[in-house]
CHARMM internal coordinates of N, CA and C (Angstrom, degrees):
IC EDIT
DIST 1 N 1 CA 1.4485
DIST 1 CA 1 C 1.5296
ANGL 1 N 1 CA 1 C 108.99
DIST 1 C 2 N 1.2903
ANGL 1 CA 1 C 2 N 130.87
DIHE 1 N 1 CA 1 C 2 N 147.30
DIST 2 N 2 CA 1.5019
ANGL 1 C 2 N 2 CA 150.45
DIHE 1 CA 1 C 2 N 2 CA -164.46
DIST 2 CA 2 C 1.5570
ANGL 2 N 2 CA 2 C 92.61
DIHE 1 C 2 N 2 CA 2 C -85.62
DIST 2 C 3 N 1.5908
ANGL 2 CA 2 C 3 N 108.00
DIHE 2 N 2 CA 2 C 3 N 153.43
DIST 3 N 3 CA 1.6293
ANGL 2 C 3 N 3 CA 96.97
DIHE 2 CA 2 C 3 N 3 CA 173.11
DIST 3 CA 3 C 1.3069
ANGL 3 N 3 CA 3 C 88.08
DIHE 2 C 3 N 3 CA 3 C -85.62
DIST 3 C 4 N 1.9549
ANGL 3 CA 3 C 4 N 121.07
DIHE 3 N 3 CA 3 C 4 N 168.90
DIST 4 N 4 CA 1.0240
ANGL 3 C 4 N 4 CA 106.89
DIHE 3 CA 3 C 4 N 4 CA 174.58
DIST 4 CA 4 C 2.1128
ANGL 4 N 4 CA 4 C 89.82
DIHE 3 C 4 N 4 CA 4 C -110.32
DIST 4 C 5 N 1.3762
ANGL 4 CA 4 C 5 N 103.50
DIHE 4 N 4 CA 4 C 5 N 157.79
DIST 5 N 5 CA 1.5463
ANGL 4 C 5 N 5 CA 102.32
DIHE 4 CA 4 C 5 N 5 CA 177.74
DIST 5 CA 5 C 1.8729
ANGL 5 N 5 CA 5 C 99.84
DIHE 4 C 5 N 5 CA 5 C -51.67
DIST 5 C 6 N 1.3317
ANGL 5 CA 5 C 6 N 108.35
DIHE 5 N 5 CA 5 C 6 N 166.08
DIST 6 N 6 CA 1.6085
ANGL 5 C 6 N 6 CA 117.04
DIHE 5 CA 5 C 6 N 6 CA 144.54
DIST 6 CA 6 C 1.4802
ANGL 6 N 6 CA 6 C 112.15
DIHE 5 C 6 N 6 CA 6 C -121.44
DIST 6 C 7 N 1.0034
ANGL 6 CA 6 C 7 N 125.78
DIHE 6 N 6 CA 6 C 7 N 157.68
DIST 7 N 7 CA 1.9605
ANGL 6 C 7 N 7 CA 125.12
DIHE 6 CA 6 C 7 N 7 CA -131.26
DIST 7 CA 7 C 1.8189
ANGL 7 N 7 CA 7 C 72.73
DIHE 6 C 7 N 7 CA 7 C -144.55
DIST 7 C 8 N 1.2924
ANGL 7 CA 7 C 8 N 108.74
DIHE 7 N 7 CA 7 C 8 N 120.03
DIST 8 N 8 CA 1.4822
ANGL 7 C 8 N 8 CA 143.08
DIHE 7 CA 7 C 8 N 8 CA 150.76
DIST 8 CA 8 C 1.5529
ANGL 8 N 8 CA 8 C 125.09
DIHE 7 C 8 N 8 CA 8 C -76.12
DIST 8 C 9 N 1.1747
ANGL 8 CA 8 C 9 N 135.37
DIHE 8 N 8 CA 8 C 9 N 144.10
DIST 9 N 9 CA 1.0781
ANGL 8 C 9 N 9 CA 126.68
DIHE 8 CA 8 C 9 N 9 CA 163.85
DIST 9 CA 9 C 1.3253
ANGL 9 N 9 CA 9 C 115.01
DIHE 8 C 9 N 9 CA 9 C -137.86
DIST 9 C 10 N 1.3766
ANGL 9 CA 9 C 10 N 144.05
DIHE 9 N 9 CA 9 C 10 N -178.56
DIST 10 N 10 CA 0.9278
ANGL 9 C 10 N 10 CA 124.50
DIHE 9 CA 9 C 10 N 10 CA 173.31
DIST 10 CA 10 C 1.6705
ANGL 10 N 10 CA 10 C 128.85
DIHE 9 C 10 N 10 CA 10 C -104.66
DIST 10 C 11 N 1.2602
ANGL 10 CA 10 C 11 N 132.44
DIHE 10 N 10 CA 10 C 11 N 168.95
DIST 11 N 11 CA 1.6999
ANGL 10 C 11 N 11 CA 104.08
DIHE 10 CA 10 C 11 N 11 CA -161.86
DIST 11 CA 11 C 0.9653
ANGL 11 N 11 CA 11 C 91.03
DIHE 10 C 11 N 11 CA 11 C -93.65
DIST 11 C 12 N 1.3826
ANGL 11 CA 11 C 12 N 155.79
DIHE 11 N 11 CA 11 C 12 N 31.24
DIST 12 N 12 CA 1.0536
ANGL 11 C 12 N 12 CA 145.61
DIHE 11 CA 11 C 12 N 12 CA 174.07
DIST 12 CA 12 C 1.5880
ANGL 12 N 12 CA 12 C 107.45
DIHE 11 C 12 N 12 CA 12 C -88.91
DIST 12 C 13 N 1.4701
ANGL 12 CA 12 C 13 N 95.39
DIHE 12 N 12 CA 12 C 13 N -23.39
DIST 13 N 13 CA 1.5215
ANGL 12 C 13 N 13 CA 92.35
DIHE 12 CA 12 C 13 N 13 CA 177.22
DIST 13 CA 13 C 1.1856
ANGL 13 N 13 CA 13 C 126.25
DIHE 12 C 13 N 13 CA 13 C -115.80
DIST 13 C 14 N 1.2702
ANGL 13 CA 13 C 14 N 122.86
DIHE 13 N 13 CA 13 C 14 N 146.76
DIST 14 N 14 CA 1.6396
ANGL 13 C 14 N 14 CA 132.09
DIHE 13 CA 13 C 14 N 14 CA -148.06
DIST 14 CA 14 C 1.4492
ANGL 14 N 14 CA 14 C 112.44
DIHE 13 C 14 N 14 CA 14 C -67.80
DIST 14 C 15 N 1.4265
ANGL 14 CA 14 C 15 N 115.74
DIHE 14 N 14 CA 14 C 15 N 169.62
DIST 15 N 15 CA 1.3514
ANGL 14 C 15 N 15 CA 117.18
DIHE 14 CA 14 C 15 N 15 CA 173.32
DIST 15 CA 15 C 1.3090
ANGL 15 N 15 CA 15 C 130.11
DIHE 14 C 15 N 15 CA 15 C -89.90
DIST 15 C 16 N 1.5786
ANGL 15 CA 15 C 16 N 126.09
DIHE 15 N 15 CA 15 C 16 N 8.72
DIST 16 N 16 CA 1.3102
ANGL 15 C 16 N 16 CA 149.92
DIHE 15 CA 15 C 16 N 16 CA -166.28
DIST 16 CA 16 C 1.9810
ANGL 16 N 16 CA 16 C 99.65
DIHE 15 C 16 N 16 CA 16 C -102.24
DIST 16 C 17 N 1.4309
ANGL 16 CA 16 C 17 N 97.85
DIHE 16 N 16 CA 16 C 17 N 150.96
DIST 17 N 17 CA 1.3439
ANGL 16 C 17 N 17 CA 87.72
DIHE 16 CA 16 C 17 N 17 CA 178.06
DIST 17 CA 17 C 1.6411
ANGL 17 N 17 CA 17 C 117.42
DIHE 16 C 17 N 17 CA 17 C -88.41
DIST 17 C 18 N 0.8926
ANGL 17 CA 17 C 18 N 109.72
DIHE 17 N 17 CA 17 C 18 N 5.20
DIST 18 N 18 CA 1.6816
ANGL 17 C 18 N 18 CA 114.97
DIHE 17 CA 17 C 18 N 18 CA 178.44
DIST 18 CA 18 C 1.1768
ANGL 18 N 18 CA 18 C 100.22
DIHE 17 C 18 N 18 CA 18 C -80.73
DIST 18 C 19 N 1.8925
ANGL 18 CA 18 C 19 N 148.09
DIHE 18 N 18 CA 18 C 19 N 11.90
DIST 19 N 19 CA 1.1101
ANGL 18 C 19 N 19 CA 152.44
DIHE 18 CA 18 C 19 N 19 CA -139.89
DIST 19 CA 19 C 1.6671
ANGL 19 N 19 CA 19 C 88.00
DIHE 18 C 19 N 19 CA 19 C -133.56
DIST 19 C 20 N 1.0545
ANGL 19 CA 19 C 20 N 124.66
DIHE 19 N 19 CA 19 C 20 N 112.68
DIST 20 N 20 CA 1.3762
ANGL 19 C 20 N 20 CA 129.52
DIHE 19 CA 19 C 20 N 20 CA -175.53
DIST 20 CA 20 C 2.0893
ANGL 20 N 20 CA 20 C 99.66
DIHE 19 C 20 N 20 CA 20 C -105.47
DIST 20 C 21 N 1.3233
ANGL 20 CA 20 C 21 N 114.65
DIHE 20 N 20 CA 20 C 21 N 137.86
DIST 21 N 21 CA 1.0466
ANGL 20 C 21 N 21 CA 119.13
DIHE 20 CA 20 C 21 N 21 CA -179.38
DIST 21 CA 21 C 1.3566
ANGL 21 N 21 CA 21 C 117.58
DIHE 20 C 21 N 21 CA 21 C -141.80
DIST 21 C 22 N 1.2638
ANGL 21 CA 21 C 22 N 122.42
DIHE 21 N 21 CA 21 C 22 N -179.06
DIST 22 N 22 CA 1.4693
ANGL 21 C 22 N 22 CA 126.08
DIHE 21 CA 21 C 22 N 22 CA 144.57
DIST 22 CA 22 C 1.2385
ANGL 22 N 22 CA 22 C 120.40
DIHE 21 C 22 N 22 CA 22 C -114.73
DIST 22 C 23 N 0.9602
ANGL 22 CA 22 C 23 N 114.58
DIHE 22 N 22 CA 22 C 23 N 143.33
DIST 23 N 23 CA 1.6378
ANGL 22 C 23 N 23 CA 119.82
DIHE 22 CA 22 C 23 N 23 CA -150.60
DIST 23 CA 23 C 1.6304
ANGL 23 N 23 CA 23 C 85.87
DIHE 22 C 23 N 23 CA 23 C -121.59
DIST 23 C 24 N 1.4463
ANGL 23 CA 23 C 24 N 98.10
DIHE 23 N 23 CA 23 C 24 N 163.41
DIST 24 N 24 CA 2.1119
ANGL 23 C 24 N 24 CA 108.98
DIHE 23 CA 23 C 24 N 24 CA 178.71
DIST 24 CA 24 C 1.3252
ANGL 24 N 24 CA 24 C 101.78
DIHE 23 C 24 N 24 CA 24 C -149.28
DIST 24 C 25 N 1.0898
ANGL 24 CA 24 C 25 N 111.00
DIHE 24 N 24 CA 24 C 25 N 157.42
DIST 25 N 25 CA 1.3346
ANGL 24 C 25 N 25 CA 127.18
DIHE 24 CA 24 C 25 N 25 CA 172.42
DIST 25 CA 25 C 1.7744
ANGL 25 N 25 CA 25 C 122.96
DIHE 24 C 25 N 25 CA 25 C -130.65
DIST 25 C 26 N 0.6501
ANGL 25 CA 25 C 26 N 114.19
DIHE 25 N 25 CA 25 C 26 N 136.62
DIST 26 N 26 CA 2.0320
ANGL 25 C 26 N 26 CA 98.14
DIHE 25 CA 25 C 26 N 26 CA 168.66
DIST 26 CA 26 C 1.9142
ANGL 26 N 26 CA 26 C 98.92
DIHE 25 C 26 N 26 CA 26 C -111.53
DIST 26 C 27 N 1.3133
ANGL 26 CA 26 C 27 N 105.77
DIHE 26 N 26 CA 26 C 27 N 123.30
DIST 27 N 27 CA 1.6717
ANGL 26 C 27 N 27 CA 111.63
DIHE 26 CA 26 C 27 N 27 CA 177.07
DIST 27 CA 27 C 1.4593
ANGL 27 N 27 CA 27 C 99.12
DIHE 26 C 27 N 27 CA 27 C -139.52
DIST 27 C 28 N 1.3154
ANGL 27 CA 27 C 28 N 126.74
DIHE 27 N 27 CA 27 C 28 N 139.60
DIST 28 N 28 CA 1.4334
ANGL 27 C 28 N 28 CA 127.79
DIHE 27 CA 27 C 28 N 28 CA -162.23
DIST 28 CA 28 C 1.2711
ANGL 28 N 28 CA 28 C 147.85
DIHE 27 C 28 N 28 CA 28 C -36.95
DIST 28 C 29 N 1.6177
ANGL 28 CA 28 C 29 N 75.56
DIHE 28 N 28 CA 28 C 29 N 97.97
DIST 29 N 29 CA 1.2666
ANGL 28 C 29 N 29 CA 108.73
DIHE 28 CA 28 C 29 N 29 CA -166.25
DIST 29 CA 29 C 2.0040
ANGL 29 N 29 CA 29 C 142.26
DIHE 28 C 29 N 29 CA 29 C 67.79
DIST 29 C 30 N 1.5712
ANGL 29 CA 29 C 30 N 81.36
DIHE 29 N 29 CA 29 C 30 N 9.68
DIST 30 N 30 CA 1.7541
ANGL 29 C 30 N 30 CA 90.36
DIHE 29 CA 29 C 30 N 30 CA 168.47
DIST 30 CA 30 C 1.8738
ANGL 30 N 30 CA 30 C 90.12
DIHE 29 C 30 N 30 CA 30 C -119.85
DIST 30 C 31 N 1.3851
ANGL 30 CA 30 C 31 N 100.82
DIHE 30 N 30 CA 30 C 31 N -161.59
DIST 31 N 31 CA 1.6829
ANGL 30 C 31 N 31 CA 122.87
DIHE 30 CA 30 C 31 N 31 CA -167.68
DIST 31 CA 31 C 1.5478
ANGL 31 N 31 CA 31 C 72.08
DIHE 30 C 31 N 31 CA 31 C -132.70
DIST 31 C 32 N 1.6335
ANGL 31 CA 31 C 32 N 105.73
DIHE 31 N 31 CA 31 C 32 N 143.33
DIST 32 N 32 CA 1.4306
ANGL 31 C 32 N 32 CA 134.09
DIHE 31 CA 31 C 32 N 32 CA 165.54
DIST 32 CA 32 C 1.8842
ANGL 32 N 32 CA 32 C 104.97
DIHE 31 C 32 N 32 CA 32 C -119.58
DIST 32 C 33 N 1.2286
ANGL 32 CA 32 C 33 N 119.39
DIHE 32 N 32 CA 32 C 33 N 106.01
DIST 33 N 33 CA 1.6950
ANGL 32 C 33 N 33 CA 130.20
DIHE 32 CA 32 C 33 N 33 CA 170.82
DIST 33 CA 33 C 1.6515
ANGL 33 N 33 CA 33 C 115.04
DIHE 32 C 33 N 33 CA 33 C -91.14
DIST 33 C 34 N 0.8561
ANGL 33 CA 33 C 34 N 108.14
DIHE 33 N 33 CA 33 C 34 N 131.42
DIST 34 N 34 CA 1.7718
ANGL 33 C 34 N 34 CA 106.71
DIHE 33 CA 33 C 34 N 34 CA -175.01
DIST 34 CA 34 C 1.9650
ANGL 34 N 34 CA 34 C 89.61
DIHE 33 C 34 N 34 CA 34 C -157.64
DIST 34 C 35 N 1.4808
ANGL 34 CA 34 C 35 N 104.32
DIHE 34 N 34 CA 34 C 35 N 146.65
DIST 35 N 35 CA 1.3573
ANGL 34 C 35 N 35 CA 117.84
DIHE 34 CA 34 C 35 N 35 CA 179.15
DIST 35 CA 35 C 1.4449
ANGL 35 N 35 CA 35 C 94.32
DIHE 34 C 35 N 35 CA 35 C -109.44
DIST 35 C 36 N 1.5403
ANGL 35 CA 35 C 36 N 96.91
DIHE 35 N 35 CA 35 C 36 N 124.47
DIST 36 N 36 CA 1.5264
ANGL 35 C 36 N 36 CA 116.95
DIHE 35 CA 35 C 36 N 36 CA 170.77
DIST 36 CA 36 C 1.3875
ANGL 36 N 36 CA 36 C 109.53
DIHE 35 C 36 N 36 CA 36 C -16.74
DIST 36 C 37 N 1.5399
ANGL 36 CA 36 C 37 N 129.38
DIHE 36 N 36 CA 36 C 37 N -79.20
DIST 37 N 37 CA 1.3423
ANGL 36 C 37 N 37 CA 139.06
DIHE 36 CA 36 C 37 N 37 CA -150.80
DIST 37 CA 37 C 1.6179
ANGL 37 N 37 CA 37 C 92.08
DIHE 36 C 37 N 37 CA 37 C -75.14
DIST 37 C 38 N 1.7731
ANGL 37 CA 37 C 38 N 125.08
DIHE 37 N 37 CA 37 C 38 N 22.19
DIST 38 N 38 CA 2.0677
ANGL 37 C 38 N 38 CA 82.81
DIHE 37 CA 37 C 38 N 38 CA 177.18
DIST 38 CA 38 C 1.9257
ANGL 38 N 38 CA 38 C 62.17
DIHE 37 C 38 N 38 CA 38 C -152.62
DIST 38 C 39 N 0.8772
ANGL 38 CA 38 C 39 N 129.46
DIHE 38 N 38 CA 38 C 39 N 69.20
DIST 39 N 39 CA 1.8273
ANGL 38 C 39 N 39 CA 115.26
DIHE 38 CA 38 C 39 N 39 CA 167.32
DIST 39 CA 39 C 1.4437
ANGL 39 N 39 CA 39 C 146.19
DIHE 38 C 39 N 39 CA 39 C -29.10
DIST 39 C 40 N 1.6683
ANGL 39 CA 39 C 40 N 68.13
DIHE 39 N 39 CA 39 C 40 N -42.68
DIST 40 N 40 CA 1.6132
ANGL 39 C 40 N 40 CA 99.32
DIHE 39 CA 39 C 40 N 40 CA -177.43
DIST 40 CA 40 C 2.0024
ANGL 40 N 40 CA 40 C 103.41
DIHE 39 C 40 N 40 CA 40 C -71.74
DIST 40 C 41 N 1.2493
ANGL 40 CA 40 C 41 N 140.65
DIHE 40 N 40 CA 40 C 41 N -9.93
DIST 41 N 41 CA 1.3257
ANGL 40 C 41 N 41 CA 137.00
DIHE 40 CA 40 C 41 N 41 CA -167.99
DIST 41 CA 41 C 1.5856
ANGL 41 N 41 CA 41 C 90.58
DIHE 40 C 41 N 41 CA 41 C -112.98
DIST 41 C 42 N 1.3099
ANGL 41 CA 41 C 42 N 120.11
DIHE 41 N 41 CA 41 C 42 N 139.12
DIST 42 N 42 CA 1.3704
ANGL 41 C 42 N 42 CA 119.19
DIHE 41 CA 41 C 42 N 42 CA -169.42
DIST 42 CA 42 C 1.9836
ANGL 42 N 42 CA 42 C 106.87
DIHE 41 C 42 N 42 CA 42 C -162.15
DIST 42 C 43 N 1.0525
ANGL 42 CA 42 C 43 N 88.06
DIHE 42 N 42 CA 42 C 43 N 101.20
DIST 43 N 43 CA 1.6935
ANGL 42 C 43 N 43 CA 95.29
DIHE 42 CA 42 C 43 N 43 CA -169.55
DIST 43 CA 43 C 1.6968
ANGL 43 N 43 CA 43 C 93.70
DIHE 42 C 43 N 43 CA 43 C -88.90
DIST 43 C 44 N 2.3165
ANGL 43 CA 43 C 44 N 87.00
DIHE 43 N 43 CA 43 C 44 N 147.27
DIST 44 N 44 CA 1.5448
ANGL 43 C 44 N 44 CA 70.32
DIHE 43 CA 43 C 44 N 44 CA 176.84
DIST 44 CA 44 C 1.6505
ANGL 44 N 44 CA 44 C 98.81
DIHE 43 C 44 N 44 CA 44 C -124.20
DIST 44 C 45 N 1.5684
ANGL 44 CA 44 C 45 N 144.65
DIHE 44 N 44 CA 44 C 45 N 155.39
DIST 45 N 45 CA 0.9814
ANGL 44 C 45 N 45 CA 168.87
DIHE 44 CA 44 C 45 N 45 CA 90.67
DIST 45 CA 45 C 1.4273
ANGL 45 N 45 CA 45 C 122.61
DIHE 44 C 45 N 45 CA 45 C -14.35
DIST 45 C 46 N 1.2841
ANGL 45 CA 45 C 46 N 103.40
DIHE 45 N 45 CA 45 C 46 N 140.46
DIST 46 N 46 CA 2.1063
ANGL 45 C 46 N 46 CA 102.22
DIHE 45 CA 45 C 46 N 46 CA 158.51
DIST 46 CA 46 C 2.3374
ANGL 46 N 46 CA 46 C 85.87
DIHE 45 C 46 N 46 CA 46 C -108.07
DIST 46 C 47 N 1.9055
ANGL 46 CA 46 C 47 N 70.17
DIHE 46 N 46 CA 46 C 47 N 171.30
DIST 47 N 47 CA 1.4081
ANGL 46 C 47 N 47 CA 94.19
DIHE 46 CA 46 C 47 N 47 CA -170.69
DIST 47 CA 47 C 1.6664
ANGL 47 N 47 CA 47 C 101.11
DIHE 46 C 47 N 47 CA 47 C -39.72
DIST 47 C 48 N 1.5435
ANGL 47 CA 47 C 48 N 92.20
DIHE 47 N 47 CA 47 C 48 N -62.63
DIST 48 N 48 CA 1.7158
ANGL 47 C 48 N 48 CA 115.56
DIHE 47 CA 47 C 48 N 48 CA -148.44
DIST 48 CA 48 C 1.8386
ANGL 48 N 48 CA 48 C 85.12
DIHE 47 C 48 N 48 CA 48 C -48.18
DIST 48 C 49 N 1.5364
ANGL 48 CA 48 C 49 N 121.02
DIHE 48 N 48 CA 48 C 49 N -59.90
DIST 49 N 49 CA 1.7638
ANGL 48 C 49 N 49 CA 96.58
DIHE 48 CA 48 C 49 N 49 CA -166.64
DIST 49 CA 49 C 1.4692
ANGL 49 N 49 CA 49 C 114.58
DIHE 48 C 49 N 49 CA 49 C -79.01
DIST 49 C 50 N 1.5879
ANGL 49 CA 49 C 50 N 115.29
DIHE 49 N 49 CA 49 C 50 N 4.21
DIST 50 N 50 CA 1.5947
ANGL 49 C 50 N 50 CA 80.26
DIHE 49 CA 49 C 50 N 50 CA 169.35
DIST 50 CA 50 C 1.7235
ANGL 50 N 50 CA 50 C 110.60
DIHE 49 C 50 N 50 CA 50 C -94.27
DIST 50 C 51 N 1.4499
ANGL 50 CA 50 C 51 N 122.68
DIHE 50 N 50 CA 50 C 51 N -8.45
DIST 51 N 51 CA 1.2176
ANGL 50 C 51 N 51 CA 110.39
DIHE 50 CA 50 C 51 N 51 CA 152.29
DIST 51 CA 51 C 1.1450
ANGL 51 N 51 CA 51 C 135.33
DIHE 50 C 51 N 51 CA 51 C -75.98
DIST 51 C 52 N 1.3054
ANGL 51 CA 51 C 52 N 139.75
DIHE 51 N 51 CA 51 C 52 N 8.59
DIST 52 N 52 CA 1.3164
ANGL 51 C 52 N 52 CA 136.96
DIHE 51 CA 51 C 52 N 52 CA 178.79
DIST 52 CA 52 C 2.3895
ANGL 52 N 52 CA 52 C 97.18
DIHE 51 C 52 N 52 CA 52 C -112.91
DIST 52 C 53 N 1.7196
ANGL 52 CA 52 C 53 N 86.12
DIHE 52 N 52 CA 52 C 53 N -17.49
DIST 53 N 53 CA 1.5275
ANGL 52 C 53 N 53 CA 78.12
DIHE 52 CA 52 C 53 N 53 CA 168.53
DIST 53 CA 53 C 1.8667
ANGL 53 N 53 CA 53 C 109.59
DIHE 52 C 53 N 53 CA 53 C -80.69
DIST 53 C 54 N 1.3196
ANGL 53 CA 53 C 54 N 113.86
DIHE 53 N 53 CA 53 C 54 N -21.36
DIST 54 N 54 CA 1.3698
ANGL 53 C 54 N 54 CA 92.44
DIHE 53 CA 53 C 54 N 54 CA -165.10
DIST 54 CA 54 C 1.3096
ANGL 54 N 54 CA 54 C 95.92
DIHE 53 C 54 N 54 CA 54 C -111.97
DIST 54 C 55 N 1.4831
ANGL 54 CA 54 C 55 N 138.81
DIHE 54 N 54 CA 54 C 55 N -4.72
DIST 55 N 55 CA 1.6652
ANGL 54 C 55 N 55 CA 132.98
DIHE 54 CA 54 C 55 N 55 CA 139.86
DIST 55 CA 55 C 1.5315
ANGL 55 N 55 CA 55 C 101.09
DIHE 54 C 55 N 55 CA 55 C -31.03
DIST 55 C 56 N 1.5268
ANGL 55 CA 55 C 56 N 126.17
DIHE 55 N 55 CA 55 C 56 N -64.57
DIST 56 N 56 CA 1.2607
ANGL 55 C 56 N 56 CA 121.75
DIHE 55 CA 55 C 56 N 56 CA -161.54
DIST 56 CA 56 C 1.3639
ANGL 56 N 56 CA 56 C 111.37
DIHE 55 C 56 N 56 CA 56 C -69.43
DIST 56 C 57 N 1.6907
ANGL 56 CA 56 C 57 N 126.34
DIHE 56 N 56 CA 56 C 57 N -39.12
DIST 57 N 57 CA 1.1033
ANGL 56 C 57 N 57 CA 115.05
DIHE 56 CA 56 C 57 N 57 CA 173.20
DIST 57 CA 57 C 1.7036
ANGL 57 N 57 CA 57 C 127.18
DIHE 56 C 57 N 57 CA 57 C -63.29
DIST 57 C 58 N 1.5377
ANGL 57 CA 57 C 58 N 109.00
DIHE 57 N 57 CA 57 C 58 N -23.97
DIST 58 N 58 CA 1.2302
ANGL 57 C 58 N 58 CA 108.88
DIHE 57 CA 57 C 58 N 58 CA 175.79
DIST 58 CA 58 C 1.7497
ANGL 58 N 58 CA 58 C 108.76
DIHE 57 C 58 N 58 CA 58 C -78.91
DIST 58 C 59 N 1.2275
ANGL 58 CA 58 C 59 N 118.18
DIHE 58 N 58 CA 58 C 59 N -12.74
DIST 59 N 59 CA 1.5454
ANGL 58 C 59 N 59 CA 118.54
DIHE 58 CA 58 C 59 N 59 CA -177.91
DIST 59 CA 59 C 1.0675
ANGL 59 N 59 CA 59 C 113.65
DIHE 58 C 59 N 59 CA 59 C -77.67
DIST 59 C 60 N 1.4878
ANGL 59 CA 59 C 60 N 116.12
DIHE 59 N 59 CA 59 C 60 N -22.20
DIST 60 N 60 CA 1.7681
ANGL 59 C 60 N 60 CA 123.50
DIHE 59 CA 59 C 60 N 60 CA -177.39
DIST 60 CA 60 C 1.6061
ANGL 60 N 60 CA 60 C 111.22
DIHE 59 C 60 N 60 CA 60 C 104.23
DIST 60 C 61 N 1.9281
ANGL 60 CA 60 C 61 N 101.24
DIHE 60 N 60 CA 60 C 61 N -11.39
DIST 61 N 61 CA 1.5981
ANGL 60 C 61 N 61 CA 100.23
DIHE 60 CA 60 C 61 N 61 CA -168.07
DIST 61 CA 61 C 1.5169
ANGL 61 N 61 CA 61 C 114.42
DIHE 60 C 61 N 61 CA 61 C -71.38
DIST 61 C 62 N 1.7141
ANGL 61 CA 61 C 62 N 130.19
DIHE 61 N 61 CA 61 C 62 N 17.35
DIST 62 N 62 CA 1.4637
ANGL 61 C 62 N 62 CA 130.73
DIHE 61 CA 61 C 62 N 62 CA -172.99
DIST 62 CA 62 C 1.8875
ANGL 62 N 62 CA 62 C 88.04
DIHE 61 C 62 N 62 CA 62 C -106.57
DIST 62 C 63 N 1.2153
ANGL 62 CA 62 C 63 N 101.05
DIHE 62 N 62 CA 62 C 63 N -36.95
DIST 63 N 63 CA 1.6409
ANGL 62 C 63 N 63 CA 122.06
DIHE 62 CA 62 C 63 N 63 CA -167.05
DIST 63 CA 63 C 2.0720
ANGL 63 N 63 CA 63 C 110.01
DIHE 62 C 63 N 63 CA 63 C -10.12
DIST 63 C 64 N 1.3683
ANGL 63 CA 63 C 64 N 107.28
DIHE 63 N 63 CA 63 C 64 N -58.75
DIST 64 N 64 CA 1.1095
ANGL 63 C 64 N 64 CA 126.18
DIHE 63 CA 63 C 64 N 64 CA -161.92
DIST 64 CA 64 C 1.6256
ANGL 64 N 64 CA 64 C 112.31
DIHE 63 C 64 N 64 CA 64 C -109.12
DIST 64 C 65 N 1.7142
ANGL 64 CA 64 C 65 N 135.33
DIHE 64 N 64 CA 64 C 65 N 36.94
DIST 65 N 65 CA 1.5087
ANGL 64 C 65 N 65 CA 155.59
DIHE 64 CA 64 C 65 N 65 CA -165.02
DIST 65 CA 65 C 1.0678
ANGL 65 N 65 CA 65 C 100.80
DIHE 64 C 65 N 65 CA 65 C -72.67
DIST 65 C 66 N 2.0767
ANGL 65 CA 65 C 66 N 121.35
DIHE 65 N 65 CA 65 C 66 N -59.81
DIST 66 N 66 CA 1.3514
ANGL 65 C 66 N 66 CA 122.88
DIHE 65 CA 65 C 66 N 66 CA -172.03
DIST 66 CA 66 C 1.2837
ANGL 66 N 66 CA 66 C 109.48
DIHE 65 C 66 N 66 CA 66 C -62.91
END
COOR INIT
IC SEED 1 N 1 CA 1 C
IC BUILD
């Protein structure tokens, strides 16, 4: 049998389904990202870039893309 992911969210977001999130997973050894409202689409990441993606987003360095 496959492991199956377990899907994180963050508490920031509510327990109602009108509560749109991004949800995470850790499954061997990458990060699995999927937005609440589409489940079925599920990008995958390793650890190391989604922390150096959200170092940068918390630094402000994504801030100015458009």
């Amino acid at each position: 049998m496959l492991a199956q992911p377990v899907w994180r969210k963050s508490s920031f977001s509510g327990p109602d389904e009108g509560n749109n999130c991004v949800e995470l997973a850790p499954l061997a050894g990458v990060v699995l990202l999927r937005e609440s409202d589409y489940p079925g689409v599920v990008v995958t990441t390793t650890p190391a870039a989604l922390r150096a993606f959200l170092r940068d987003v918390a630094a402000g360095t994504l801030d100015n893309l458009a």
